[in-house]
N, C-alpha and C positions, 0 to 999 in steps of 0.2 A: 439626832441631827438638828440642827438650828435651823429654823423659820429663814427661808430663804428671801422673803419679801417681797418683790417682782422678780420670779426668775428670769435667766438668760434665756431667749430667742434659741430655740431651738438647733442640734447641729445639724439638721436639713439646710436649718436657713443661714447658718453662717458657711456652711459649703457654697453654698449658690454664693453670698458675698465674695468669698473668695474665688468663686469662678470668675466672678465676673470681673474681679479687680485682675486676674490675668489673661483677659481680653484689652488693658491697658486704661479702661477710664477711672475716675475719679473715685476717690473714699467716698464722698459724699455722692457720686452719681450710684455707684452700688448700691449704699445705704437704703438711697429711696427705693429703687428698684426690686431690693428685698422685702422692705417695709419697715425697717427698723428706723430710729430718728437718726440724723447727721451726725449729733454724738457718738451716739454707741460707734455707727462706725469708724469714725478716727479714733476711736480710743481701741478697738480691732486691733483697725491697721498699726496705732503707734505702739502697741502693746507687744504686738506679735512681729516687731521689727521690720513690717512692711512683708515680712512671709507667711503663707498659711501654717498655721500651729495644728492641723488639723488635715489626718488624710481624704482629700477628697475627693476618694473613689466611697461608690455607695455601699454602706454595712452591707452584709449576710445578712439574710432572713431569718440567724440566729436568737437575734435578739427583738424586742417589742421594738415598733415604731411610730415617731411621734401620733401619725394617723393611727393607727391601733390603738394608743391609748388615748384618746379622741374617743373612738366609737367605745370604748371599754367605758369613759366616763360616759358617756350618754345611757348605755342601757343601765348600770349604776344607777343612773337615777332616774332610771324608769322602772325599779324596784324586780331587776332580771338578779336570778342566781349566777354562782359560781358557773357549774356547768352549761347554762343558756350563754350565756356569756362567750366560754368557751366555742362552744358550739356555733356561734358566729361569728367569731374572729377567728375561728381555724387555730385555735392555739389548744395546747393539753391543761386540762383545769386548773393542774397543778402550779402550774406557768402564772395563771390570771389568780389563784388563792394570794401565792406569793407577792404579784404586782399591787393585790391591792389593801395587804397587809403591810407588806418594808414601802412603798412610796406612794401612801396617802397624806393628805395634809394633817398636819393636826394641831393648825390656831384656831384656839377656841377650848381645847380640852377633847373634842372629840373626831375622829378618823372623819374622815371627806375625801372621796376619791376626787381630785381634778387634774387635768393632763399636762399642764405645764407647769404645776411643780411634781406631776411623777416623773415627767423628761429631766427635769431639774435635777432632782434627786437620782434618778439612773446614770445620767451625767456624770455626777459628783462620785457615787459610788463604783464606777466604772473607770475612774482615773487608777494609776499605778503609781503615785508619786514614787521618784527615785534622785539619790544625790545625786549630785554632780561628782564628775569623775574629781572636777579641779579644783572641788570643796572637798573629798575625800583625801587628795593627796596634798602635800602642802610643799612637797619637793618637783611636783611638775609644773603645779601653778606658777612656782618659780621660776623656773626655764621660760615656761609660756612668754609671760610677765615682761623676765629679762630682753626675749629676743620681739618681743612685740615693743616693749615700753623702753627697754634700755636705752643709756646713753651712746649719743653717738662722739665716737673716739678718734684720732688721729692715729697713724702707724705706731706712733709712738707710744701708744696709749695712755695721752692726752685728753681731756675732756672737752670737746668742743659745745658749746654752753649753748649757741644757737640764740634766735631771738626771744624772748617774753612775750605770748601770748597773752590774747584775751580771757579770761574767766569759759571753761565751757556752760555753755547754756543748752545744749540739747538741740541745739538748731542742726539742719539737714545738710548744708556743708558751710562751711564757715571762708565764703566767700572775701576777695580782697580784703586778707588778715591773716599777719603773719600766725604761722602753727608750729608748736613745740616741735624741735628734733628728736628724731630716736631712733632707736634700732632699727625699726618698720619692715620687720619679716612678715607675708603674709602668713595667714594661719595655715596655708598649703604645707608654704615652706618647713614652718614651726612641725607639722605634725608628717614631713618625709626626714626632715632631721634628725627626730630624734631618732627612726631607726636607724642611721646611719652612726648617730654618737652612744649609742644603748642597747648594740645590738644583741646581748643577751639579756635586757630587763624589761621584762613585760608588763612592767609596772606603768612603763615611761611612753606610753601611746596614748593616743588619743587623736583623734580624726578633726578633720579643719571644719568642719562642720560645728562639731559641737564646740572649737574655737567662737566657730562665728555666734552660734548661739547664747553663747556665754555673755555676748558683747550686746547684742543688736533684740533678746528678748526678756523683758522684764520681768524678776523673779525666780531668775536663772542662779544669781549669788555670783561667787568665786571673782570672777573678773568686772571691775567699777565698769558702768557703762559711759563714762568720760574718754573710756582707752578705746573707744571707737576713731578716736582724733589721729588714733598713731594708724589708719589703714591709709592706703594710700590714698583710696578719697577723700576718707575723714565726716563720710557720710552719717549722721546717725538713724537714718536707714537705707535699707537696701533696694534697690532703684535703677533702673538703665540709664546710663552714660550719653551723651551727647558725642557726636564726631566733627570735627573743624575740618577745612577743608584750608590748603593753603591758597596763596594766591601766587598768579603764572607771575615771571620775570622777563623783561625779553633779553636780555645780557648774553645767554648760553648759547654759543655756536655748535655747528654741526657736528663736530668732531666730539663733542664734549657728551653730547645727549644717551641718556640712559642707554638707549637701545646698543650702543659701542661697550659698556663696560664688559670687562673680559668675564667668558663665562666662571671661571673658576672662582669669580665670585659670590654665584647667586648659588652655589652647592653647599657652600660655607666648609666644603673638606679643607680648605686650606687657609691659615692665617694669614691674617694682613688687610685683610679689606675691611676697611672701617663705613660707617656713617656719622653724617652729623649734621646740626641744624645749631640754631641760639633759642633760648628762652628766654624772653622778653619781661622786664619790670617796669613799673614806672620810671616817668623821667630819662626816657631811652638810655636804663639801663640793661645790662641784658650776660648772659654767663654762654661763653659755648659750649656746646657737648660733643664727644666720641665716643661713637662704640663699635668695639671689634666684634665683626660680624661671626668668628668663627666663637670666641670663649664668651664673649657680652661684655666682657673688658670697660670699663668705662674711663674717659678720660675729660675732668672739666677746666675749658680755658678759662683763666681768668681776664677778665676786659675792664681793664681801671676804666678811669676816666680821664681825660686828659687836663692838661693845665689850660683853664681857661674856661672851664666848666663852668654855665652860672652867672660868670662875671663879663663874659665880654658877651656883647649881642648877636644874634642869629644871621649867616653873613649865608645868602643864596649860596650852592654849589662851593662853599668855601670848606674848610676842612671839619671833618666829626667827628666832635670831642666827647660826645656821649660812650666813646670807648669802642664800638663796632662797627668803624668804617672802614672802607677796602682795608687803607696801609696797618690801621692797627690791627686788626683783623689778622691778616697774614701774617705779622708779625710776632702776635701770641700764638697761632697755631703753627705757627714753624719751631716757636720756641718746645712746644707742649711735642709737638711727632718727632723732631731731633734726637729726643731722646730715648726714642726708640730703634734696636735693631732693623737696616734696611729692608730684612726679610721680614718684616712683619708691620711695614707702613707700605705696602703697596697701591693700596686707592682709597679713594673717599668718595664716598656717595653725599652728595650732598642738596639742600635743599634749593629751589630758585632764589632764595635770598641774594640782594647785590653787597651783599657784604662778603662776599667772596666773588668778587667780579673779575679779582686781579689772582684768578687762578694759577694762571699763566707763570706769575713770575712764585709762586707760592711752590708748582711741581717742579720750577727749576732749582730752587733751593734745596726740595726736600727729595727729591726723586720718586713723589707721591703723583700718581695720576689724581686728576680730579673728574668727575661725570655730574651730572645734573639729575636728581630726579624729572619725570614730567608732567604739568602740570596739575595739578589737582589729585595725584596720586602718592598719599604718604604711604601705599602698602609696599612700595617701593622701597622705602626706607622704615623698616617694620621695627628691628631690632632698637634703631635711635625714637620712632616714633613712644613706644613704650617705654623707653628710658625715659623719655620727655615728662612721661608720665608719671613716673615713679619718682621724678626729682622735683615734681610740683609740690610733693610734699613738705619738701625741706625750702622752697621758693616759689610760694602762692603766688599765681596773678596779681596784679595791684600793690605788688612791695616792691620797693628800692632794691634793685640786688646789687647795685654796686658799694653798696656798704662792707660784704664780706670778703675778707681777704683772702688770698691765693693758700691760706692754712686752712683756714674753713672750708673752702670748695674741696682740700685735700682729703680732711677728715670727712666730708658724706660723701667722696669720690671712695674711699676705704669704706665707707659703713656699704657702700651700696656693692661695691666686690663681693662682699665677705658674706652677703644673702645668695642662701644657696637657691639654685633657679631647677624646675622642676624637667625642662629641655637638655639641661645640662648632668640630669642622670641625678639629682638632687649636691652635685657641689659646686662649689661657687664660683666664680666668672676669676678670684683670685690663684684658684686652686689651677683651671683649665688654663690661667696664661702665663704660671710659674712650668704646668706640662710643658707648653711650647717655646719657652725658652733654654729650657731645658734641653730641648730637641734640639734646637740651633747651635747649641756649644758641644753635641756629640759628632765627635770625627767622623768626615767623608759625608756632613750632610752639605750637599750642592743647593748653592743661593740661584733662588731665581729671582729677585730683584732686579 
């Protein structure tokens, strides 16, 4: 075994790190805390992808611990036998021959017991190294690969090309900057599918875990850790979430207010009731979203811009040509629910945004009720909240989205159907709202629109 040089800190002491980094503070506030330098600890944390590599529930009394060989070196050299030895650290002799024959040092030419390169060495020889499943297999790695990395396609299976990203550099999310499109199945997804599409090959499993491991810990192989870009965070590591909070409107009258929508909406047993909100880009550009509360169905408006964008100057309360005011507003989303069966556009839940202020004339068009969330509560609208989320990927904060065309919103409106959702019994939001159409074309079923 090779001259380990300064061994690693002990795994008492890198448990305690990672306890403490899940009490929530800092790599470097841990670091000191255990006594190790600031380095070592980020290089921990970035090593082991922000999770502990390392169960940290305390060993069995099976095995020597770093304090036992502590006092083991001491009496050592204070010139104790085998058995004396024994006999104070409560171990069987054979136990401490062994110890300090296989992991004594030996730079210089000659055996020296010392205790933290015998932890060292128990350490190292205590590892089980094992491949990876998706270095083994080179037909799952594929699938993986496809539905994490794949391109994203139109119905037509088209390729829609998406923007040109920046070079990834490893940074932790790749803030205001557009990011490659793709497939962007989670690794959940990825690993209920395939028993769904495999179901007699047991070759073809593999748990979202060791997905993520693959991605997010160094040294793992199989999967580049660049395809961290394709999760929906695009985080390169793994980290708690921040939540926004919207802001109240006062536009929504009495009639309109959450607490009125019919109940058969909030059971989700029956289609039709949708939500929705906008995603905002720079340059008050911004894309709308729906989603059917019963399948997740998704549906994205597209909101040009108007003529006059740019070139004429800012006129108070004069018309908004940034593409999502009232009229055009209701104009793209009347065109987008039209086209759907009456029995299945019954309400929308929708956010206090006054870009649908002209509700009104919106449910007389379409014979869509409209309802308001209330204030400061997006769990209200749970199913679009999370869409919101999943489509940041394909439209980060801080980009222009009125650059993409009514084809483009089509094709990540189909990439994002065709992921199968784990609520939905693992199929996909395309599959649940082909069901229900299907239902509405079978004789003697009664409209309740």
């Amino acid at each position: 075994m090779r001259s380990p040089g300064r061994p690693d800190p002990s795994r008492a002491v890198q448990r305690q790190f990672w306890r403490l980094i899940a009490t929530g503070i800092t790599s470097a506030e841990a670091s000191i805390a255990v006594g190790v330098s600031v380095p070592v600890g980020m290089r921990w944390f970035r090593h082991a992808g922000g999770m502990p590599p390392i169960i940290l529930a305390e060993p069995s009394g099976r095995y020597l611990s770093f304090e036992e060989r502590e006092e083991i070196a001491i009496l050592r050299a204070q010139g104790k036998g085998v058995r004396e030895i024994a006999r104070s650290v409560g171990r069987d002799p054979g136990t401490i021959s062994r110890e300090l024959r296989r992991n004594a040092a030996t730079r210089g030419g000659k055996l020296e017991y010392r205790a933290g390169v015998a932890q060292w060495k128990a350490q190292q020889a205590a590892k089980r190294p094992k491949t990876a499943k998706l270095v083994e297999n080179p037909r799952l790695r594929a699938y993986v690969e496809d539905r994490l990395a794949g391109h994203v396609r139109g119905p037509d299976g088209k390729v829609a090309a998406g923007p040109t990203p920046p070079p990834w550099k490893g940074l932790n999310k790749p803030h205001r900057a557009d990011r490659r499109w793709s497939t962007a199945w989670s690794p959940e997804q990825i690993a209920q599918r395939l028993k769904i599409e495999f179901p007699d090959d047991e070759s073809m499993r593999i748990s979202h875990e060791a997905v993520y491991q693959s991605l997010f810990i160094e040294g793992r192989g199989a999967l580049k850790r660049e395809l961290v870009a394709c999760l929906r965070t695009g985080r390169a590591l793994r980290q708690p979430r921040a939540r926004s909070k919207n802001k109240p409107q006062g536009h929504v009258t009495a009639d309109v207010v959450f607490s009125q929508r019919p109940a058969e909406a909030q059971d989700r047993a029956v289609p039709g009731h949708w939500e929705g909100d906008l995603i905002i880009g720079t340059g008050r550009s911004a894309i709308g979203t729906l989603v059917e509360r019963s399948s997740r169905s998704t549906l994205l408006v597209h909101l040009p811009r108007l003529e006059g964008w740019g070139e004429k100057p800012y006129v108070k309360k004069g018309p908004a040509l940034g593409g999502y005011g009232a009229v055009a507003m209701n104009a793209a989303l009347t065109s987008s629910m039209a086209a759907l069966p009456q029995q299945l556009r019954k309400t929308v839940t929708w956010d206090r945004g006054k870009e649908l202020s002209a509700h009104a004339l919106f449910a007389m068009d379409t014979g869509t009720r409209v309802f308001f969330a209330d204030p400061h509560s997006p769990w209200q609208r749970p199913t679009n909240e999370n869409t919101n989320g999943l489509l940041r990927q394909y439209f980060p904060k801080g980009t222009d989205l009125s650059r993409w065309s009514a084809e483009d919103l089509e094709a990540v409106a189909h990439t994002l159907n065709n992921r199968p959702r784990k609520i939905l019994g693992w199929k996909t939001p395309a599959e649940v709202f082909e069901e229900q159409l299907r239902s509405l074309q079978q004789p003697g079923v009664a409209s309740t629109g």
